[in-house]
C-alpha positions in Angstrom: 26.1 -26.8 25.2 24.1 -23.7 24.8 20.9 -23.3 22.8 21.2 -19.6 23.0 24.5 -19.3 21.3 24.3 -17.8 17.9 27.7 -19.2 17.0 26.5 -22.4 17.5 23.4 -22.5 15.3 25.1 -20.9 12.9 28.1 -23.9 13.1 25.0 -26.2 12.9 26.9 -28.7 15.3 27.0 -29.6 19.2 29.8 -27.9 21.7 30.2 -30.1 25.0 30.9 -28.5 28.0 34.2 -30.0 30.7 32.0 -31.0 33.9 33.9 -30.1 36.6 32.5 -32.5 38.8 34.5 -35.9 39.8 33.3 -38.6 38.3 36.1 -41.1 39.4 34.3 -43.0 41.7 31.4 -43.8 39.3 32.6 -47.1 37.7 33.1 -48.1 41.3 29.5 -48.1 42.6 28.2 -49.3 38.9 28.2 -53.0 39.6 26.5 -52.7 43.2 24.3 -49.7 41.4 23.1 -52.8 38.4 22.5 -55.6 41.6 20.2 -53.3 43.2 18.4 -52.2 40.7 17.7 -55.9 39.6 17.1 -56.8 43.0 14.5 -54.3 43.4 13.0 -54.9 39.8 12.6 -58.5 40.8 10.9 -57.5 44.3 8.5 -55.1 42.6 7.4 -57.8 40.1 7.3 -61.2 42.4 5.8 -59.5 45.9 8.8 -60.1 47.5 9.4 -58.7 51.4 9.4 -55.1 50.0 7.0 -53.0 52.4 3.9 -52.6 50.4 0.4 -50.8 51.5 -3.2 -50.5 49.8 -3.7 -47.3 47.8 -5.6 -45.7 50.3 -2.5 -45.8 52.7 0.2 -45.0 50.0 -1.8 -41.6 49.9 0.3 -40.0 52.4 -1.9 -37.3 53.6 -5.4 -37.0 55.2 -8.3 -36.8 52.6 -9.0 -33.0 53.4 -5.4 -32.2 52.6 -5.6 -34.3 49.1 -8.5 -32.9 48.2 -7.0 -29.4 49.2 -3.8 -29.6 47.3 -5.5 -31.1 44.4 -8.3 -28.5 43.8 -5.8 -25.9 43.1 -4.9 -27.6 39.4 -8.2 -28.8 37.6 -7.4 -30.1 33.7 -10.0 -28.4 31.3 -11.2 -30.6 28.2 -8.1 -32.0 26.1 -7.5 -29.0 23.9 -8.2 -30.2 20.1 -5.0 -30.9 18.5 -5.0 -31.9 14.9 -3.7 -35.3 13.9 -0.2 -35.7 13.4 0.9 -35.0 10.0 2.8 -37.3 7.7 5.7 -38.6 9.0 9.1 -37.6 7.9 10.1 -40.6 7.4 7.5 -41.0 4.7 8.0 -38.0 3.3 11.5 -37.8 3.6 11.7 -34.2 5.4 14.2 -33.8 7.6 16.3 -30.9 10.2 19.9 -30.4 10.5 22.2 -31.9 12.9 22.9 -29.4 15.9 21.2 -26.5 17.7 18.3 -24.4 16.6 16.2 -21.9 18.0 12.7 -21.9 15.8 9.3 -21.0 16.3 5.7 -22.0 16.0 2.7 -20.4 15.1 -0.3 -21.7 18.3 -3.4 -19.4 18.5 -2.2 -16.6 16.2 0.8 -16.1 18.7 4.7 -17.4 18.1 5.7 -19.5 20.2 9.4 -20.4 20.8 11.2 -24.0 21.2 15.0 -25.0 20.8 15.8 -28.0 19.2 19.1 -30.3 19.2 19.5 -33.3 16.6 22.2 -35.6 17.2 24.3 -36.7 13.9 22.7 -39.3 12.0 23.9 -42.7 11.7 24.2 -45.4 9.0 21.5 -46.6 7.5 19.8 -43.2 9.4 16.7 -44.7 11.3 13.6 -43.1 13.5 15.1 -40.9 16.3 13.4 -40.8 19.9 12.8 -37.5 21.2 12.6 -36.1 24.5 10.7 -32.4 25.1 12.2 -31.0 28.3 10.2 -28.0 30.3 12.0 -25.6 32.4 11.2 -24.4 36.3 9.6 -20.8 36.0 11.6 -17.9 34.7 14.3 -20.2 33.6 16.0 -19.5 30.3 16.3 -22.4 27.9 20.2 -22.3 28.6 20.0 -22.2 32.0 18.2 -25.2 31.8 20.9 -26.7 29.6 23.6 -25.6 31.7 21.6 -27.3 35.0 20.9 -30.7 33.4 22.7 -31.1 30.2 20.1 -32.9 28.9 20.4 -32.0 25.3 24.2 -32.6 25.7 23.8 -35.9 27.1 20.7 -36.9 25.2 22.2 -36.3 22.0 24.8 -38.5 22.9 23.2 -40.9 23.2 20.9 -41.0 20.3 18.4 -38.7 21.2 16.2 -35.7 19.8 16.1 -33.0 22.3 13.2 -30.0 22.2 13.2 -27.4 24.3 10.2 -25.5 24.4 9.4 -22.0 25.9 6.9 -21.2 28.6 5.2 -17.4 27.8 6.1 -15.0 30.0 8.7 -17.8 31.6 6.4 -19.9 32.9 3.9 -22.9 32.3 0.3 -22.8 32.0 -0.2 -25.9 34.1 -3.0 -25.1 36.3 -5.0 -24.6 32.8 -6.3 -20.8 33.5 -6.0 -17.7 31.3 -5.2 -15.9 34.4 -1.6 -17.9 33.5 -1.3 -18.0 29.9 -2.5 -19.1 26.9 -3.0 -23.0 26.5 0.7 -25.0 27.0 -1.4 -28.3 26.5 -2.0 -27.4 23.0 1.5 -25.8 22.3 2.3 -29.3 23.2 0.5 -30.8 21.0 1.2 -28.8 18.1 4.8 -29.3 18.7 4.8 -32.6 18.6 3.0 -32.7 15.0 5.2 -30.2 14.1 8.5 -32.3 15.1 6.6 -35.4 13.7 5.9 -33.7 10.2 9.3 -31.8 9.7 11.9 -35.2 10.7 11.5 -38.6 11.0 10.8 -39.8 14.4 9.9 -43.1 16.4 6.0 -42.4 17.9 6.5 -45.1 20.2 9.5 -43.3 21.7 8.4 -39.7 22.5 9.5 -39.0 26.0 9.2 -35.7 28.9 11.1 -34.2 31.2 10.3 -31.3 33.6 12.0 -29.5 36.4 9.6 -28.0 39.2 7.1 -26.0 37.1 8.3 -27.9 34.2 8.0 -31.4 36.4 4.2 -29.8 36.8 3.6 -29.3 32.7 5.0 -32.7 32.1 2.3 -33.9 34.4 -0.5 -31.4 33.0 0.9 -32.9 29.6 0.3 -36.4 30.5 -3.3 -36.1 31.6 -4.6 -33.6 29.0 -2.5 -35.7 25.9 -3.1 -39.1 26.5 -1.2 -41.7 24.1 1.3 -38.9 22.7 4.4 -40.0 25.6 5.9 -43.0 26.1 7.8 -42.3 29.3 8.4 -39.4 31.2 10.9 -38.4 33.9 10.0 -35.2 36.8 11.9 -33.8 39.3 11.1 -31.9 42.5 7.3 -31.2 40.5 4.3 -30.7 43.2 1.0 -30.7 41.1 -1.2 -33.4 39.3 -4.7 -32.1 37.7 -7.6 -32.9 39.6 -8.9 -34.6 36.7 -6.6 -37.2 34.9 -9.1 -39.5 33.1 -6.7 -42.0 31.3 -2.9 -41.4 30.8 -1.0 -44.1 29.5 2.2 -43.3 30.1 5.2 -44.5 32.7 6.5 -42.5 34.8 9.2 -41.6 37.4 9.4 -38.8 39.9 12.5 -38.1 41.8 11.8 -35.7 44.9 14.6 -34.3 47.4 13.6 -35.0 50.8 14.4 -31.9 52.1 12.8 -29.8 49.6 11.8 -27.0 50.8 10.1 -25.5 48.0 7.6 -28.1 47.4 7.8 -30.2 49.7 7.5 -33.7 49.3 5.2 -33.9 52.2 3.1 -31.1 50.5 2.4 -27.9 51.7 5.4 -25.6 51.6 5.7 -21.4 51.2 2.9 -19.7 49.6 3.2 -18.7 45.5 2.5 -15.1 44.6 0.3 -14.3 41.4 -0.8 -16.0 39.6 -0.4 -19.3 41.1 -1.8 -17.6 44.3 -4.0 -20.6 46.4 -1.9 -23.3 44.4 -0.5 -26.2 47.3 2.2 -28.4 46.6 0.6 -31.9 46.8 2.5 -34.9 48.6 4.6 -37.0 46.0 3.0 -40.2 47.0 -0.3 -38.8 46.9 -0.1 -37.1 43.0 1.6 -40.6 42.3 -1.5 -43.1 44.0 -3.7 -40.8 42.0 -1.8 -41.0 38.6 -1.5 -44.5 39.4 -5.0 -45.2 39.9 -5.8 -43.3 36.9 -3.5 -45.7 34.8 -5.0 -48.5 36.3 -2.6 -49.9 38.6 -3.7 -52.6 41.6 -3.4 -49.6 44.4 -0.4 -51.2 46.2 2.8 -49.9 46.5 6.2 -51.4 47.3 9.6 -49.6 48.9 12.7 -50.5 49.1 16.0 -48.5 50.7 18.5 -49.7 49.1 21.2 -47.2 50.1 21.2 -44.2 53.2 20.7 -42.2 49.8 17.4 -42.9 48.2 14.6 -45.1 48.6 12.6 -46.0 45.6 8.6 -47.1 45.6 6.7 -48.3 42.5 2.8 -49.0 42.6 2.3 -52.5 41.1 -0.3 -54.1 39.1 -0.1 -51.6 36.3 -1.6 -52.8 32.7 0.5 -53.5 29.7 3.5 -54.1 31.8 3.6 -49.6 32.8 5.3 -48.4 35.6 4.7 -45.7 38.4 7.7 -44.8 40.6 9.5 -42.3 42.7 12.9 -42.0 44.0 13.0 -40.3 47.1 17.0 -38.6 47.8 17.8 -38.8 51.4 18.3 -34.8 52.3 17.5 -33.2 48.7 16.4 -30.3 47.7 14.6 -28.9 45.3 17.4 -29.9 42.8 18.6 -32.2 40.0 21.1 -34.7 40.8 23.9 -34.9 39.8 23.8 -31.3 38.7 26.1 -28.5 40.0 25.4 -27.3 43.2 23.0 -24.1 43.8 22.6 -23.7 47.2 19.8 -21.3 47.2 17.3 -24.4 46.5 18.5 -27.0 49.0 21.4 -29.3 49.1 21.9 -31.5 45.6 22.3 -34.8 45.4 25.9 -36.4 44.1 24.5 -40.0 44.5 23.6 -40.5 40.8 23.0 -37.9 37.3 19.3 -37.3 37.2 19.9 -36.6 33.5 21.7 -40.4 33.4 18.2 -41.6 35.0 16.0 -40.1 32.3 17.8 -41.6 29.3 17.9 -45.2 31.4 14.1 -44.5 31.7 13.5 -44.0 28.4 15.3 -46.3 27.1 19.2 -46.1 27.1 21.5 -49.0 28.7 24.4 -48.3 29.7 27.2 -50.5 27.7 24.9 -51.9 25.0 26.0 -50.3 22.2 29.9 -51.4 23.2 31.9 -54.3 21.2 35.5 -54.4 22.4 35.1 -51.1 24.4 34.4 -49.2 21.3 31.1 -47.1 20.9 28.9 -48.6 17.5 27.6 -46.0 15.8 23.7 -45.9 14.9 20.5 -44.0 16.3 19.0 -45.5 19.0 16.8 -48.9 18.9 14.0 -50.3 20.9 13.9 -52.7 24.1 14.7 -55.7 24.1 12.6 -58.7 25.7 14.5 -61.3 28.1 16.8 -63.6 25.5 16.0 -61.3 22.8 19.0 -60.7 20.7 21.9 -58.5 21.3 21.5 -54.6 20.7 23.1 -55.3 17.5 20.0 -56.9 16.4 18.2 -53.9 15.8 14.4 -54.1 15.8 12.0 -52.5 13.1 10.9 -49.0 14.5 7.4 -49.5 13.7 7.4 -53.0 15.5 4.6 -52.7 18.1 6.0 -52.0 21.6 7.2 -55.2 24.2 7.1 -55.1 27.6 9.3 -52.7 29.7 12.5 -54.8 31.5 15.4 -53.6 32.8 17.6 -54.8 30.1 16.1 -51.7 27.6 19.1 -50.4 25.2 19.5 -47.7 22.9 22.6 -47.6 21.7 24.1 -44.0 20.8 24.6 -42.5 17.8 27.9 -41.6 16.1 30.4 -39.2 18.3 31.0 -38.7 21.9 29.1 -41.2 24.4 27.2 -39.1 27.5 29.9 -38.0 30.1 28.9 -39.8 34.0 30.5 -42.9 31.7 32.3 -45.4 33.1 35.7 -46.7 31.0 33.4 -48.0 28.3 32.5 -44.2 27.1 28.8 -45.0 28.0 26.4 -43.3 31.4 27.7 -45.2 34.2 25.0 -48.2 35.6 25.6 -46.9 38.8 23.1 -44.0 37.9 20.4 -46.6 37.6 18.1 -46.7 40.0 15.0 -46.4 38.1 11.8 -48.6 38.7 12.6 -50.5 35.6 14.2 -48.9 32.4 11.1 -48.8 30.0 10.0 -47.5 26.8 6.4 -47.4 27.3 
């Protein structure tokens, strides 16, 4: 899929790509991919032999250094961002099914987003939506092309917006030596997505790719309540000041990155991020953690020589803090194609499969006799809740993340990384716990 493509807008429909990639030996690893990750849930939850430390030691670098890498971001006030507007599905507004490229007025200046809408289904309910940010100087399609997260997303059920850093890059470090204000962009988006289609609010979700992993994070501290769930990959900066976020969220951070490393530290950044340090993973992570007032203790598990995951428990209202750590990675998404001018890449699981579990998605919930049901998406379910079938009101208040989540996907093609069944294979699963905030 290409936002760019003016054929494509024009069409006003969605054009897969072939992945070249083998996927063959997916179905394989799902079962052993599903055990794990329960196993792991179930460790996480019940204090089982998992290695677990106090915050102070899940830091991961000296208190100089934290204080160092940290005072290179600092949040300014939350930018004042207008309630959101009637909903769509009030009003009844909605946006076309397929790919556009649209703009929005934000300080007197356009700004730029893509947007993909997946077809509706029948009775057509609230859709989730995801905003993903690119890396810096990356085009909107290069993003596309790297995690085919609109392709796949849409899929599966969901909105995808894709909007545009000025100048190709991200405000995150919140200075007008930068750019003008991406917090309130943001925000403004979001009301303007909320006003102009009908969408679930308790199912608005991020994901961000280096610079982009660093706005999602910028996002999360300076628009508190606005994101259920969001998703980061090889990022490297939280704000120094993060008062109260309230969403869950995953980071997943080659090893071997060595861009930002996961360590911290790494090569130094020209203008204008001159002075700005890549900050350990586990560090930004104890600090967002503690922010979202988790107990301080974190648990790891390697369950494979490929990653090892680590959640911080004793987070309110059932939220979740994690990062999966892959075994020799780059600075790269897994399961993408290879670019090996930022480090090896991952083939152990789709990072892009990850983000929709995260959110929500569960692979083979939607399926009765191997066929894919057709509908939006629908909201978790608790443990001996009913089927997927049994789809709960989108306004219901939100239950407590477990890995049994499912959103089933809408009408057409089911994300590809599927097993037989047509859905994301389970063995791309080894989030924290699949939650929807």
């Amino acid at each position: 899929m290409s936002y760019g493509s003016p054929a494509n807008r024009r069409r006003g429909t969605l054009r897969h790509r072939t992945r070249t990639t083998n996927t063959v030996w997916l179905p394989i690893t799902a079962a052993a991919g599903v055990l794990l990750l329960l196993l792991w849930y179930a460790m996480s939850r019940d204090g089982g032999p998992a290695r677990s430390s106090s915050a102070e030691s899940a830091a991961g670098v000296p208190g100089g250094d934290r204080q160092r890498a940290a005072a290179a971001v600092t949040a300014s006030p939350t930018p004042t961002v207008p309630p959101p507007p009637t909903s769509g599905c009030v009003t009844g507004r909605t946006l076309p099914t397929g790919i556009s490229i649209r703009t929005l007025r934000v300080g007197g200046v356009d700004r730029t987003y893509a947007l993909a809408v997946p077809a509706a289904g029948a009775p057509a309910r609230p859709l989730p939506l995801i905003l993903t940010f690119h890396d810096l100087n990356q085009t909107s399609d290069d993003l596309e092309a790297y995690t085919r997260l609109a392709d796949q997303g849409t899929k599966a059920g969901f909105a995808v917006a894709a909007p545009l850093g000025a100048q190709g890059r991200w405000n995150f470090p919140r200075s007008s030596a930068v750019g003008p204000d991406d917090v309130l962009f943001t925000g403004l988006l979001l009301n303007e997505l909320a006003g102009r289609m009908c969408l679930d609010a308790k199912r608005i979700f991020a994901t961000g790719y280096a610079d982009g992993g660093n706005m999602v994070l910028t996002v999360l501290c300076g628009l508190p309540g606005r994101f259920s769930a969001a998703v980061t990959v090889a990022s490297s900066a939280l704000p120094a000041s993060c008062a109260a976020p309230s969403t869950n969220l995953l980071e997943i951070h080659g090893t071997a990155d060595a861009i930002a490393p996961i360590g911290g530290g790494g090569p130094p950044r020209p203008a204008p991020f001159a002075g700005l340090v890549a900050q350990s993973a586990t560090d930004r992570l104890a600090r967002y953690a503690s922010a979202l007032g988790c107990s301080g203790a974190k648990q790891s598990a390697r369950d494979t020589a490929a990653w090892e995951r680590t959640i911080w428990s004793g987070c309110p209202d059932g939220r979740t803090v994690g990062l999966l750590a892959m075994q020799g990675g780059g600075h790269t998404w897994p399961g993408a194609q290879a670019r090996p001018a930022l480090g090896p890449t991952s083939d152990a699981f789709s990072a892009t499969v990850i983000a929709l579990t995260f959110f929500g998605y569960t692979p083979g919930a939607s399926l009765q006799g191997g066929t894919v049901v057709p509908g939006p998406s629908v909201g978790p379910q608790t443990p001996g809740a009913p089927a997927a079938g049994a789809t709960p009101s989108a306004t219901a208040a939100p239950v407590q993340p477990t890995p049994t989540a499912s959103a089933a996907p809408t009408e057409g093609d089911a994300p590809d990384g599927a097993g037989a069944s047509g859905t994301p294979s389970a063995s791309a699963t080894p989030s924290p716990t699949s939650t929807n905030g």
